[in-house]
C-alpha positions in Angstrom: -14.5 -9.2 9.1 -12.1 -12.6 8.2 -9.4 -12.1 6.3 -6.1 -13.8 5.5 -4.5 -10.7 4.9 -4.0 -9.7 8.3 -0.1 -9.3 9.2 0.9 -9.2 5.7 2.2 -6.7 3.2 -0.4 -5.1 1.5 -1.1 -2.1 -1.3 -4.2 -0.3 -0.7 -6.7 1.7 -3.0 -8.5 4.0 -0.9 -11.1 6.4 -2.7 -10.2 10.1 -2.3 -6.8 9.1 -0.3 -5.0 7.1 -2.8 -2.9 4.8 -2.7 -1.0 2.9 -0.1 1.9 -0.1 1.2 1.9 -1.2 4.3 1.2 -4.0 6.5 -2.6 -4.7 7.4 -2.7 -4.4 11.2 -6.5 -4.9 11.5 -9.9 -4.5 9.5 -13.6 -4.5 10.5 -17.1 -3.2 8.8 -15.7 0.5 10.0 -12.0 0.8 9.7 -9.2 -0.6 8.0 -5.3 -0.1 10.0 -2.1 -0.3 8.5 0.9 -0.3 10.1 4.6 0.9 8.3 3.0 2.8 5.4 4.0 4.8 2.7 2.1 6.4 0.4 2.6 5.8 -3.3 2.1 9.3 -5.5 3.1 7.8 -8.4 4.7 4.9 -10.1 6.5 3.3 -13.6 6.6 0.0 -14.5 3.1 -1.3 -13.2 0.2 -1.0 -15.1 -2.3 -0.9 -12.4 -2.4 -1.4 -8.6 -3.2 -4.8 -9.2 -0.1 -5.2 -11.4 1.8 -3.5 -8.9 1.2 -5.9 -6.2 2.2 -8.7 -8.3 5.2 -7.3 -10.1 6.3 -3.7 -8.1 7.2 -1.0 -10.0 10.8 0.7 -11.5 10.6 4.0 -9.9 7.7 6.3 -8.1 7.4 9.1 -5.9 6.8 7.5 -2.2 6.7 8.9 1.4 8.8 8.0 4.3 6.9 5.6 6.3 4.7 6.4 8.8 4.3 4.2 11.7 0.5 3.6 11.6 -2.5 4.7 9.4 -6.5 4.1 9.5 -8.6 4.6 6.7 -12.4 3.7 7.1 -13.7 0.8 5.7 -15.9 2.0 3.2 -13.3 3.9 1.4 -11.3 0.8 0.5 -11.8 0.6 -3.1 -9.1 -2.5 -3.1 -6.4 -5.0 -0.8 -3.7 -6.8 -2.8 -1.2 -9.1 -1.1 2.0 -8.3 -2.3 4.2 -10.5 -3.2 7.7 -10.6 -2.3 9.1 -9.5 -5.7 6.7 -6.1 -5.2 7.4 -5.7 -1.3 11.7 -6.1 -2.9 10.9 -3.6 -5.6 8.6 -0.7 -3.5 10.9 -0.9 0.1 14.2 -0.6 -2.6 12.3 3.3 -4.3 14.1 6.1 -2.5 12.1 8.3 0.1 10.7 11.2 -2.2 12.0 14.6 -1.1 11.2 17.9 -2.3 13.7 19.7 -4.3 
């Protein structure tokens, strides 16, 4: 599967998994890999994932990054490219932590 996206900052819906940032390492008809990801729990100031890849969010429950993640392929509900205002806005959200 051809895509530009490859090697670029990415969010990711995945069904039942949520959602995720990362960098798209590789994707074929079975599996989809993403590399430095963190998963977003919730968020403010984005309407939608769409929205969020375009404009980031204010604030939002994340995880730490994890190195590498694969999801299979036909669990991808949606791939945005972020752009470099949401990449800025999502890398600068603290590192949830339990209280």
């Amino acid at each position: 599967m051809k895509t530009e996206l490859i090697n670029k900052e990415i969010i990711a819906r995945i069904e039942r998994a949520g959602v995720f940032y990362g960098t798209l390492d590789y994707l074929d008809t079975e599996i989809i890999r993403m590399k430095d990801v963190r998963r977003i729990y919730s968020w403010e100031g984005a309407l939608s994932v769409t929205d969020m890849a375009v404009n980031g969010i204010s604030r939002g429950r994340i995880t730490a990054p994890v190195s590498m993640v694969e999801f299979m392929s036909n669990n991808i509900i949606e791939l945005n490219k972020c752009s470099d205002k949401a990449t800025r806005s999502i890398l600068s959200i603290e590192t949830w932590k339990r209280e």
